[in-house]
N, C-alpha and C positions, 0 to 999 in steps of 0.2 A: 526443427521440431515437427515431430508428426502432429497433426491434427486428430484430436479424439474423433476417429469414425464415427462411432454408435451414436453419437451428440445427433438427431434432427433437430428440425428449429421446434417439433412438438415438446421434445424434450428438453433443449433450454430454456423451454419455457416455464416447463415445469419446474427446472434446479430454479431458476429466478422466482418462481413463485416461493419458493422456502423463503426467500429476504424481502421479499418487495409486494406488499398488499396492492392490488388493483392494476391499472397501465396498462393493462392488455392489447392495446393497437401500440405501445413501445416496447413493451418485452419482444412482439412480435414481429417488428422491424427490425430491432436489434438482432434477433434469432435468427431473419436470413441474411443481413449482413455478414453475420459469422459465419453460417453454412458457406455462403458464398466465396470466402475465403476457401475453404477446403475444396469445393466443388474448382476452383482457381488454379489449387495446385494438381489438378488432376489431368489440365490440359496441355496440348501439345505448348512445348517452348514457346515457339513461337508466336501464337495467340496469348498465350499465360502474359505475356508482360505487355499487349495491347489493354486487357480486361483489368480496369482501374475500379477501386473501392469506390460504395458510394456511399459518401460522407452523410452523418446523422445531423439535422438539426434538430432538438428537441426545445420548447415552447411551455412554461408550465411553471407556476408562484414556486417558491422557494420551500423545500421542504416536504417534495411529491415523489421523492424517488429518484429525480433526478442521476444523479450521482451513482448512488447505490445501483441501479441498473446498467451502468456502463462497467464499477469494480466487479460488481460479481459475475458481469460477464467474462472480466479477462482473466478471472479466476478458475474459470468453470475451466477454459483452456489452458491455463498456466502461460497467460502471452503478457510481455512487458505491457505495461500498463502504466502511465503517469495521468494526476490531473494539475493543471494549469489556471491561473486565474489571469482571464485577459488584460485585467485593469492592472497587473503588475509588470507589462509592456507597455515600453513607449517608443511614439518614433525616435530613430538613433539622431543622437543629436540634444535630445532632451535626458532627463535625468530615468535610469530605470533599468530594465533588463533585455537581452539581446533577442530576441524571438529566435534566434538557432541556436538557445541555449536547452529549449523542449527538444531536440533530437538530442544533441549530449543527454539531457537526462534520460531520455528512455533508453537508449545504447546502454547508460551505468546501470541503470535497472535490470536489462537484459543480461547484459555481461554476469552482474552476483549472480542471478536464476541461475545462467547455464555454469558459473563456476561450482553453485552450492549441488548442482546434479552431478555434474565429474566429480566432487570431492566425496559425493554419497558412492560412487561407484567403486572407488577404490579404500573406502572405509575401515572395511573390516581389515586388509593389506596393511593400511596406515595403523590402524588401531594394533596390529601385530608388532610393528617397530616399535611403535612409543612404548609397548609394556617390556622389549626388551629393555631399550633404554631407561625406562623407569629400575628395570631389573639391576642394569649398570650403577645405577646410584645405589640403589637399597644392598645389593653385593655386587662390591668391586673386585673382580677376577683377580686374583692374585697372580703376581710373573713367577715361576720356579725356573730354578738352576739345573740345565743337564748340559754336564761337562761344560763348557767354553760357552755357553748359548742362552738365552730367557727366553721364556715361550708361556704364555700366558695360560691359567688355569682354565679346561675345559668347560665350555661354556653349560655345560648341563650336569652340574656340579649336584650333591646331594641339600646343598645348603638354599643354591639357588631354583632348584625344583620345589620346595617347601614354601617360597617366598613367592614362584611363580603362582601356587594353588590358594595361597591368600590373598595376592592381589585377584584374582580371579574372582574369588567368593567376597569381595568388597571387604575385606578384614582390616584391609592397610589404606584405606581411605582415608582418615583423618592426621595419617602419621604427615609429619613435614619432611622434606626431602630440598635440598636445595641443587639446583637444575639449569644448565647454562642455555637460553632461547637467543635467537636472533634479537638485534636492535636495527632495524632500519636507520641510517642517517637521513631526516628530514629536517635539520633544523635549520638549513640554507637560508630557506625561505619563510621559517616559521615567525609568526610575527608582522609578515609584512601584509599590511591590510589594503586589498585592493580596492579600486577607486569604483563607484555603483557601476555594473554592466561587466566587470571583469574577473567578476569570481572564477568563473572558471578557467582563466589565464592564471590565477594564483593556484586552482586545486591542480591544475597541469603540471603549473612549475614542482607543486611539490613531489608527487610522481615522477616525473621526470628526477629531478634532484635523489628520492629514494630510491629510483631502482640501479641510479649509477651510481650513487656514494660506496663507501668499502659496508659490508654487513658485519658488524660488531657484535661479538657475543658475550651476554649481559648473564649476572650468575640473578638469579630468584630466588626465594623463599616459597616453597606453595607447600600446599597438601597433595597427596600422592594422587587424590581423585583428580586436581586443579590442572596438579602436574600432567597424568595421560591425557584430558583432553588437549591442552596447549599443547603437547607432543602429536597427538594424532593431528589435528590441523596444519601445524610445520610438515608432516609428512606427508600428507595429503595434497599438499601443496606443490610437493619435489615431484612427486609421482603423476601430475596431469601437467599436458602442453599447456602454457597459456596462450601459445599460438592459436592453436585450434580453438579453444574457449573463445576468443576474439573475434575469429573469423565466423563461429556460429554464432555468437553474441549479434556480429553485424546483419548477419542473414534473417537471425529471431526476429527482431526488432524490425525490420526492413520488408520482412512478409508476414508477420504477427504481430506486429505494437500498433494499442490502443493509444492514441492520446484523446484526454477528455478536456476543452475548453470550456470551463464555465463563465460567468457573466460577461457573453460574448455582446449580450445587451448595451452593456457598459460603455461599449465602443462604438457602439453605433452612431449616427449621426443625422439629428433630425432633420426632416425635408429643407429647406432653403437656409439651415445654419451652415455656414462654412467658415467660421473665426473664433477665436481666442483656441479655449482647449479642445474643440470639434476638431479644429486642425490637427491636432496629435493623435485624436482616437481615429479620424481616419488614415490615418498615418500607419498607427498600428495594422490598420488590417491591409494597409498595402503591400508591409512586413511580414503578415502573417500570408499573404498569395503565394507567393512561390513557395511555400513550406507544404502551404494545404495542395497547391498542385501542382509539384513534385521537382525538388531540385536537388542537390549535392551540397550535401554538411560536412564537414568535415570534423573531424575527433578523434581521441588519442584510440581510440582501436580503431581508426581507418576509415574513408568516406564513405557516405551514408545513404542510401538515396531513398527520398522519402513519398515515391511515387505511392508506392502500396501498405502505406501507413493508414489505417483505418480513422480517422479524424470526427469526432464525435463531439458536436457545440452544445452547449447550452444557454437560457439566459429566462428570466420572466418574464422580459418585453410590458414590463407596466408603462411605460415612460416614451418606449420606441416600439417599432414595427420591424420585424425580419425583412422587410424591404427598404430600410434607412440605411444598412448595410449597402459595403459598394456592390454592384453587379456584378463585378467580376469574382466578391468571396460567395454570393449568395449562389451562382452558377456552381461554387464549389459544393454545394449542402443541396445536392438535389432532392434528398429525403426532410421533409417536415413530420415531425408528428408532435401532435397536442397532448400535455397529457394535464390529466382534468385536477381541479382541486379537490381537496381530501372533506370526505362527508364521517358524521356523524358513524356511521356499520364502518365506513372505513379505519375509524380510530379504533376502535370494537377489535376488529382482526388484527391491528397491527399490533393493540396491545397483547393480544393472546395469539395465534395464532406462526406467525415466524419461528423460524429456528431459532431466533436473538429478539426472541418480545420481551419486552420491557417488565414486563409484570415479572416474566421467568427470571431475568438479571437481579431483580431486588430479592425476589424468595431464594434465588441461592447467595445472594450476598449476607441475608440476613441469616443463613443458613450454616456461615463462617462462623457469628457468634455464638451459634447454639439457639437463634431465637427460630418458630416457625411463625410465618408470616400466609397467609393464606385471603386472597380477594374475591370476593362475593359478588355474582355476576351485575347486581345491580348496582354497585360499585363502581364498576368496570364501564358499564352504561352509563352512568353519572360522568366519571372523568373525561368521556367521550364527549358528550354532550359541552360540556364545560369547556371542553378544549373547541369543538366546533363555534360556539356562541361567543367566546372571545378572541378566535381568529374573524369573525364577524365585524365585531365591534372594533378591532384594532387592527393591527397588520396581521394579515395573514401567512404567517410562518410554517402551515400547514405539521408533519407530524413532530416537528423540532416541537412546536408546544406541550403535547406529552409528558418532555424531558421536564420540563419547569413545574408543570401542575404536578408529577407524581413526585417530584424533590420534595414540594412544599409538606406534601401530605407527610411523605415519609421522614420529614426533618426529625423529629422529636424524637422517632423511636429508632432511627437510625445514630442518630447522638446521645440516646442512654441505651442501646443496644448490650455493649457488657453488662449492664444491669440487668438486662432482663433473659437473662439465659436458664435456657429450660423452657421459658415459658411460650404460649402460641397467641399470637395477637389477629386477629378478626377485622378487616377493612371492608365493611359497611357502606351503604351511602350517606348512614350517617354522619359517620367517621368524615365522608368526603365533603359531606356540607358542611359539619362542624368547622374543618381546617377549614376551607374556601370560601364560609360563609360570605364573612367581610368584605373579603378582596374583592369576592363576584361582584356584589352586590354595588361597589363604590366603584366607578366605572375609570377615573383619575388613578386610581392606587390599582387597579388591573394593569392598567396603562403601565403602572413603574415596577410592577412586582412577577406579572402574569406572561 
């Protein structure tokens, strides 16, 4: 995968500012670790594979962006990208998942990417055969007799040029057409439910089992729209190596994949505990060392090496210290950056201001029914406020609270919505006290509702 040149880190700074209100010392870290990468692949061979990523720890309550600034940055490049929850590893031995199960995933993550790009390339090719074949059902070539011999009706028949120019113009899109597709044989293994840590030895087996069993061809029932795509994908499919797919799949992933750790907190281990469940969280990250730096995974496209995996932690750290972690992962996370909790102007921007703000989601939702919904700035400053002073008072969940206070408001008119079509409804602050009055005010019933 070529790396988007034009991208500087001013500039992904900027695409991350469309999703992510505030962070500015972690957009900005983040932006030259990226660059980094590409300034990486530009150098001679043999320095290119001394020059090692330098892994992100990020620091910051629950609900700051976190996350979101690590996805939309592997979006911005189109690089395999997984996120991981540390608490759902444990050391081998105890009950849980394998920590060289994050390289399998981001390898399969990788692999669709680079298959669903070769299948776009030869598309319009694919989409050529499947309207033949659709053509072969809708007119079946009839065999004629010359002397001694059958020879099949010329394929550019006057009947079937007519049928070609309606399926074209979408005419014969709801006709039903019955159409013989492959059946994989997987059902070897289907059913057997593997023991916790081994899923992926079951999703192998079944792959394995499907691509050597005999391919059965199964008759359908579809519509003629249903039918060309299921056709163009079977052909789309003959028409690319999946050698080559694999072996770039292993290369994306290996000099492009993101993996995001979050509640790496979780794992940590407080100063002078070392028993009961301490013991397994640090377990976990002695498991997790040689991944973050850098050994050989092995997987059904082929071993992995995970030196120049770009490894991005997070956690809140209410409970623990980025230095309860062993020395040997904390050495892995040479970058720290703090990122701050979410203020009052903060809520403000994030509900208006993103590509995906939350105000905009409800006004085109309500927008399906026919109702217009429309919020009045001092509204807007209300919900902000209200989400500030009960991340105060309670845990602070930072902008996830949002979700919950603007549910509340919207409940009523989002659940008689078909009713009120046509009409335009007006959110106030009064609107916003009315609904929240209670709940604010009763500090126990914020607690369970807010």
């Amino acid at each position: 995968m070529e790396f988007r040149e034009e991208l500087t880190p001013k500039q992904i700074v900027e695409e991350l500012n469309k999703y992510v209100v505030g962070q500015e010392e972690a957009k900005k870290t983040v932006a030259i670790a990226l660059r980094n990468r590409w300034r990486r692949q530009r150098l001679p061979q043999d320095l290119r594979d001394e020059v090692i990523p330098k892994n992100i720890l990020m620091i910051g309550p629950t609900g700051v962006g976190k996350t979101e600034i690590a996805r939309r940055l592997a979006n911005l490049v189109k690089a395999p990208f997984i996120k991981v929850e540390a608490t759902k590893f444990t050391e081998v031995g105890y009950v849980g998942k394998d920590v060289e199960s994050i390289v399998r995933e981001l390898v399969d993550v990788s692999f669709k990417m680079v298959k669903a790009e070769k299948m776009e390339e030869v598309k319009e090719k694919a989409k050529a055969i499947a309207e033949e074949k659709v053509l072969d059902y809708l007119v079946p070539k009839k065999p004629r007799k010359y002397g001694s011999f059958m020879e099949e009706e010329e394929i550019n028949s006057p009947a079937r040029e007519r049928f070609r120019e309606m399926l074209k113009a979408g005419l014969l899109d709801d006709k039903i057409v019955e159409i013989e597709v492959n059946e994989k044989m997987s059902a070897v293994v289907s059913g057997v439910i593997a023991p916790p840590g081994l899923e992926d030895i079951e999703n192998q087996l079944r792959e394995i089992f499907s691509s050597v069993g005999p391919t059965k061809r199964k008759k359908r029932k579809l519509t003629v729209k249903e039918a060309l795509k299921l056709l163009e994908n079977e052909e789309a499919e003959k028409l690319i190596d999946m050698d080559e797919v694999q072996t770039l799949a292993v290369k994306r992933a290996e000099n492009f994949g993101i993996v995001f750790i979050d509640e790496i907190d979780k794992v940590a281990v407080k100063s002078g505990s070392r028993s009961g469940p301490d013991v397994s969280r640090e377990g976990v990250q002695r498991d997790l060392l040689p991944i973050v730096e850098g050994t050989v995974v092995s997987t059904k496209y082929g071993p992995v090496k995970t030196d120049h995996i770009l490894f991005i932690a997070a956690g809140a750290f209410h409970l623990s210290k980025p230095s309860d972690l062993i020395p040997e992962l904390q050495g892995r996370f040479p970058l720290r950056v703090e990122l701050k909790a979410l203020t009052k102007d903060d809520f403000v921007r994030i509900l208006t201001e993103p590509k995906n703000a939350l105000i905009k989601q409800y006004i085109e939702l309500m927008k399906t029914e026919g109702v217009e919904v429309e919020f009045t700035k001092d509204a807007i400053e209300e919900i902000a406020k209200i989400a500030e002073e009960v991340n105060e008072k309670t845990e602070n969940i930072g902008a996830r609270r949002l979700h919950t206070i603007l549910e509340k408001i919207m409940e009523d008119y989002s659940f008689n919505a078909p009713d009120l079509k046509g009409q335009k409804i007006v959110i106030d602050v009064n609107v916003v006290r009315e609904k929240l009055s209670n709940i604010v005010t009763n500090e126990d019933l914020s607690r369970y509702i807010l």
